[in-house]
N, C-alpha and C positions, 0 to 999 in steps of 0.2 A: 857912507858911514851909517847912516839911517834907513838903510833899505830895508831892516827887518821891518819896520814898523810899518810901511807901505809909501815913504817918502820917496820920492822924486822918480814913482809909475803913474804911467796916466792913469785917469779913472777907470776906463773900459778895461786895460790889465788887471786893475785890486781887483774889481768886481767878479770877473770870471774865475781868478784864484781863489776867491775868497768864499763863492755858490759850494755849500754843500750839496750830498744828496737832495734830490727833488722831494717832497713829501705830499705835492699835491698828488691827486687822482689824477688817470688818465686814461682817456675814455678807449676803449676798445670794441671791437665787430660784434656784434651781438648776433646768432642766426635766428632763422624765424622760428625756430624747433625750440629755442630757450624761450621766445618773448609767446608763443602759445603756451608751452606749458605753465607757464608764469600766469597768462590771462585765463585759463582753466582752470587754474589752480584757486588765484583770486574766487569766480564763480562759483568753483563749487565749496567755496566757505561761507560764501553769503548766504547760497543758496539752504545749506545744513544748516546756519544760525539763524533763517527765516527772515535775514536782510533782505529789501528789496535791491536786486542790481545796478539802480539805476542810484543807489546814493553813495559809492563809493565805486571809484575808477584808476585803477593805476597803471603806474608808467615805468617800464623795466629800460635804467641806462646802465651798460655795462659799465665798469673801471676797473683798470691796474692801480694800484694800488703798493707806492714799494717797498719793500721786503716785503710783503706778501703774497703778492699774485692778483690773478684776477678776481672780483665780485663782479655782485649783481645789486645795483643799487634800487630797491624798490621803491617808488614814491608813490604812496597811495595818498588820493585829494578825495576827501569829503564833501562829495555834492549835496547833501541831506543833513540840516542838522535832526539830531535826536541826541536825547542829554542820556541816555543808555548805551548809545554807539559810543561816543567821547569816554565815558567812563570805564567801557571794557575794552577798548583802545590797544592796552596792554594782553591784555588776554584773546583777543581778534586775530593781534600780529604772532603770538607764541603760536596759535592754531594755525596760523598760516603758512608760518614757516614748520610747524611739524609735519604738515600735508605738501609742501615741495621738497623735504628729506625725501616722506614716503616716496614721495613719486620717482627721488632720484635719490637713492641711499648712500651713492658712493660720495655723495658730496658732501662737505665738512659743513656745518653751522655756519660757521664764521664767512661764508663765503657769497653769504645774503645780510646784506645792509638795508635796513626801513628809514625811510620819511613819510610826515603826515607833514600834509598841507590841508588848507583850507581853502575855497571855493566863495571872494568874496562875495556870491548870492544865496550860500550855501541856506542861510537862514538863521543864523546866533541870533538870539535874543540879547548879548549880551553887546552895549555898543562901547561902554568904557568899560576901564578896571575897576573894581571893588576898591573900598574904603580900604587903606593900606592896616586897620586892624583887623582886617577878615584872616589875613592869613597868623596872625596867632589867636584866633579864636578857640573854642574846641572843635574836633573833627566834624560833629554833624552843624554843628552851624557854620560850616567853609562851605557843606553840599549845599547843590540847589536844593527846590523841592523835591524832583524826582530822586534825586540820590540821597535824601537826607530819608526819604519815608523808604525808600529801598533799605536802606542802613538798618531802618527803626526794623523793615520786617523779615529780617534775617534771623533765624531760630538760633537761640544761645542756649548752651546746655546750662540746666537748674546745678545750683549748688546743693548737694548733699542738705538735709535739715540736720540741724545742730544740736534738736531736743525729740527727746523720742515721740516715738508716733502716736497721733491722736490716738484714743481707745475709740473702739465701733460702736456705732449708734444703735442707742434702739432703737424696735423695729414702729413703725407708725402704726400707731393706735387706730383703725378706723372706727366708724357708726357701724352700726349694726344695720341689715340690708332693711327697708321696711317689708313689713308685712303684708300680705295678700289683704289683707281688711283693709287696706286703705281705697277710701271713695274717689279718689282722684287720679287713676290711672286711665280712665274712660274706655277701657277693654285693651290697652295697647301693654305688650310686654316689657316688664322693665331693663331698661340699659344695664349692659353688661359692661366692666370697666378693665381689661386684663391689665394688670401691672409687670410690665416685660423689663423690669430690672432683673 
Protein backbone atom coordinates (compact mmCIF):
# COMPACT_ATOMS: atom_id res chain seq x y z
CA UNK A 1 0.00 0.00 0.00
CA UNK A 2 3.10 2.19 0.69
CA UNK A 3 5.15 1.38 -2.05
CA UNK A 4 4.98 4.93 -3.44
CA UNK A 5 6.78 6.28 -0.64
CA UNK A 6 9.73 3.65 -0.96
CA UNK A 7 8.42 1.20 1.81
CA UNK A 8 9.04 -2.26 1.88
CA UNK A 9 12.26 -1.90 -1.15
CA UNK A 10 15.38 -2.81 -0.06
CA UNK A 11 17.75 -0.01 0.17
CA UNK A 12 20.13 -0.85 -2.84
CA UNK A 13 16.51 -0.65 -4.92
CA UNK A 14 15.43 3.18 -3.45
CA UNK A 15 18.82 4.21 -4.09
CA UNK A 16 19.34 3.28 -7.82
CA UNK A 17 15.63 4.58 -8.40
CA UNK A 18 16.17 7.31 -6.71
CA UNK A 19 20.15 8.56 -8.51
CA UNK A 20 19.34 11.34 -10.76
CA UNK A 21 21.52 12.43 -13.43
CA UNK A 22 25.17 12.42 -12.46
CA UNK A 23 26.44 16.11 -12.13
CA UNK A 24 29.99 15.25 -11.20
CA UNK A 25 32.90 15.71 -13.77
CA UNK A 26 34.26 13.01 -15.59
CA UNK A 27 37.58 12.80 -16.57
CA UNK A 28 38.23 12.04 -20.21
CA UNK A 29 41.47 11.23 -22.79
CA UNK A 30 43.30 14.31 -23.08
CA UNK A 31 45.90 14.02 -26.38
CA UNK A 32 49.38 15.41 -26.28
CA UNK A 33 48.49 18.02 -29.10
CA UNK A 34 45.78 19.68 -26.40
CA UNK A 35 48.20 19.40 -23.14
CA UNK A 36 51.21 21.28 -25.49
CA UNK A 37 49.13 23.77 -26.84
CA UNK A 38 47.84 24.48 -23.25
CA UNK A 39 51.64 24.49 -21.97
CA UNK A 40 52.69 27.00 -24.85
CA UNK A 41 50.16 28.82 -24.53
CA UNK A 42 50.71 29.19 -20.54
CA UNK A 43 54.47 30.30 -21.76
CA UNK A 44 53.99 32.34 -23.93
CA UNK A 45 51.81 34.72 -21.50
CA UNK A 46 54.39 34.63 -18.90
CA UNK A 47 56.78 35.16 -21.22
CA UNK A 48 54.80 38.69 -22.93
CA UNK A 49 53.82 39.65 -19.08
CA UNK A 50 57.65 39.47 -18.17
CA UNK A 51 56.73 36.63 -15.51
CA UNK A 52 59.44 34.49 -14.96
CA UNK A 53 58.52 30.69 -16.01
CA UNK A 54 59.43 29.11 -13.33
CA UNK A 55 56.59 30.88 -10.80
CA UNK A 56 53.73 29.60 -12.22
CA UNK A 57 53.05 25.96 -13.72
CA UNK A 58 49.97 24.33 -14.73
CA UNK A 59 48.18 21.28 -15.16
CA UNK A 60 45.63 20.51 -18.08
CA UNK A 61 42.76 17.56 -16.67
CA UNK A 62 40.21 17.04 -19.23
CA UNK A 63 36.27 16.52 -18.07
CA UNK A 64 32.80 15.70 -19.28
CA UNK A 65 30.96 17.58 -17.75
CA UNK A 66 26.87 16.68 -18.27
CA UNK A 67 24.88 18.51 -20.40
CA UNK A 68 27.54 20.01 -21.53
CA UNK A 69 30.31 18.13 -23.04
CA UNK A 70 33.74 18.03 -22.77
CA UNK A 71 36.35 20.91 -21.08
CA UNK A 72 39.56 21.53 -20.26
CA UNK A 73 40.19 21.97 -16.69
CA UNK A 74 43.26 24.28 -16.27
CA UNK A 75 44.84 24.28 -12.92
CA UNK A 76 47.55 26.71 -12.60
CA UNK A 77 49.71 26.53 -8.93
CA UNK A 78 51.65 29.38 -8.00
CA UNK A 79 55.21 28.51 -7.25
CA UNK A 80 56.35 32.39 -6.55
CA UNK A 81 54.76 34.44 -4.37
CA UNK A 82 54.63 38.15 -5.70
CA UNK A 83 51.69 40.47 -4.35
CA UNK A 84 51.39 41.74 -8.17
CA UNK A 85 50.85 38.23 -9.62
CA UNK A 86 47.76 37.51 -6.93
CA UNK A 87 46.35 40.72 -7.62
CA UNK A 88 46.21 40.51 -11.47
CA UNK A 89 45.22 37.00 -11.09
CA UNK A 90 42.09 37.84 -12.81
CA UNK A 91 43.42 39.62 -15.57
CA UNK A 92 46.55 36.77 -16.16
CA UNK A 93 43.70 34.20 -16.73
CA UNK A 94 41.15 36.50 -19.30
CA UNK A 95 44.84 36.86 -21.15
CA UNK A 96 45.26 33.37 -21.15
CA UNK A 97 42.25 32.18 -22.09
CA UNK A 98 42.13 34.89 -25.06
CA UNK A 99 45.55 33.49 -26.38
CA UNK A 100 44.08 29.63 -26.38
CA UNK A 101 40.81 31.03 -28.37
CA UNK A 102 43.46 32.60 -30.61
CA UNK A 103 45.15 29.66 -31.01
CA UNK A 104 42.15 27.56 -31.50
CA UNK A 105 39.07 29.75 -32.55
CA UNK A 106 36.61 27.25 -33.28
CA UNK A 107 36.50 26.57 -29.58
CA UNK A 108 33.71 28.21 -27.32
CA UNK A 109 34.86 29.93 -24.13
CA UNK A 110 33.02 28.01 -21.85
CA UNK A 111 35.01 25.12 -22.84
CA UNK A 112 38.21 26.13 -20.60
CA UNK A 113 37.65 26.02 -16.72
CA UNK A 114 40.63 27.64 -14.34
CA UNK A 115 41.82 26.82 -10.92
CA UNK A 116 44.53 28.62 -8.75
CA UNK A 117 46.29 26.81 -6.33
CA UNK A 118 48.97 27.44 -4.30
CA UNK A 119 52.37 25.93 -3.70
CA UNK A 120 52.63 25.35 0.12
CA UNK A 121 56.62 26.84 -0.32
CA UNK A 122 55.25 29.22 -2.69
CA UNK A 123 56.38 32.13 -0.19
CA UNK A 124 53.07 34.05 1.38
CA UNK A 125 54.04 36.38 3.77
CA UNK A 126 50.72 35.95 5.05
CA UNK A 127 50.54 32.84 7.80
CA UNK A 128 46.96 33.77 9.30
CA UNK A 129 43.97 35.64 8.32
CA UNK A 130 43.48 39.28 9.00
CA UNK A 131 41.64 40.92 11.89
CA UNK A 132 37.97 39.98 10.79
CA UNK A 133 37.45 43.98 10.51
CA UNK A 134 39.96 44.18 7.53
CA UNK A 135 37.36 43.23 5.24
CA UNK A 136 34.92 46.15 5.85
CA UNK A 137 37.57 48.46 6.04
CA UNK A 138 37.87 50.84 3.07
CA UNK A 139 39.40 49.40 -0.16
CA UNK A 140 42.88 50.74 0.16
CA UNK A 141 43.26 49.76 3.72
CA UNK A 142 42.18 45.69 2.74
CA UNK A 143 45.44 46.17 0.07
CA UNK A 144 48.67 45.17 1.14
CA UNK A 145 51.48 47.65 0.62
CA UNK A 146 52.13 46.86 -2.68
CA UNK A 147 48.53 47.16 -3.79
CA UNK A 148 47.60 49.86 -1.61
CA UNK A 149 50.67 52.32 -3.17
CA UNK A 150 49.63 50.70 -6.72
CA UNK A 151 45.99 51.97 -6.05
CA UNK A 152 47.40 55.41 -4.59
CA UNK A 153 49.55 55.65 -8.28
CA UNK A 154 46.84 55.11 -10.76
CA UNK A 155 46.22 58.36 -12.71
CA UNK A 156 42.49 59.64 -12.11
CA UNK A 157 41.15 62.26 -14.37
CA UNK A 158 40.97 66.00 -12.63
CA UNK A 159 37.59 67.27 -12.08
CA UNK A 160 36.57 70.14 -14.22
CA UNK A 161 37.43 73.64 -11.81
CA UNK A 162 34.27 74.91 -10.72
CA UNK A 163 35.45 78.79 -10.67
CA UNK A 164 37.02 80.40 -13.56
CA UNK A 165 40.33 80.51 -14.34
CA UNK A 166 43.18 82.16 -12.62
CA UNK A 167 43.91 85.50 -14.61
CA UNK A 168 47.99 85.47 -16.11
CA UNK A 169 50.61 86.46 -14.15
CA UNK A 170 52.93 89.05 -14.76
CA UNK A 171 55.74 88.88 -16.15
CA UNK A 172 58.93 88.74 -13.69
CA UNK A 173 60.47 91.87 -13.06
CA UNK A 174 64.25 91.21 -13.27
CA UNK A 175 67.62 93.45 -12.10
CA UNK A 176 69.14 95.06 -14.56
CA UNK A 177 72.31 93.15 -16.03
CA UNK A 178 75.52 94.93 -14.20
CA UNK A 179 77.55 97.11 -15.88
CA UNK A 180 80.91 96.61 -17.54
CA UNK A 181 82.43 99.13 -14.63
CA UNK A 182 82.22 96.67 -12.40
CA UNK A 183 85.78 95.74 -10.62
CA UNK A 184 84.99 92.35 -9.70
CA UNK A 185 84.68 90.28 -12.86
CA UNK A 186 88.58 89.58 -12.82
CA UNK A 187 88.61 89.61 -17.01
CA UNK A 188 85.92 86.63 -17.07
CA UNK A 189 82.67 87.12 -19.22
CA UNK A 190 79.58 87.35 -17.62
CA UNK A 191 77.03 84.37 -17.19
CA UNK A 192 74.50 84.41 -19.60
CA UNK A 193 71.13 82.99 -18.09
CA UNK A 194 68.44 81.93 -21.06
CA UNK A 195 64.96 81.68 -19.76
CA UNK A 196 63.41 78.69 -21.95
CA UNK A 197 59.78 79.10 -20.78
Amino acid sequence: MFEFLGRGKAKSDRAAADAGPSTMAQTVQLSATQREMVRMTLHGVLKLNGIPGSWVTGEVIPVRIPGQGEALLIQLEVLHWHDALVLHAPVFQKELLDALIRFDPQTQRTRYLFAWRFAPYCGCPNTHMPDPATWNAPETAKLGPVAASAARSVPRPRPAPLSAPEPAKAPIKRPPPPSDDDDDNNGFASTQLNDLR
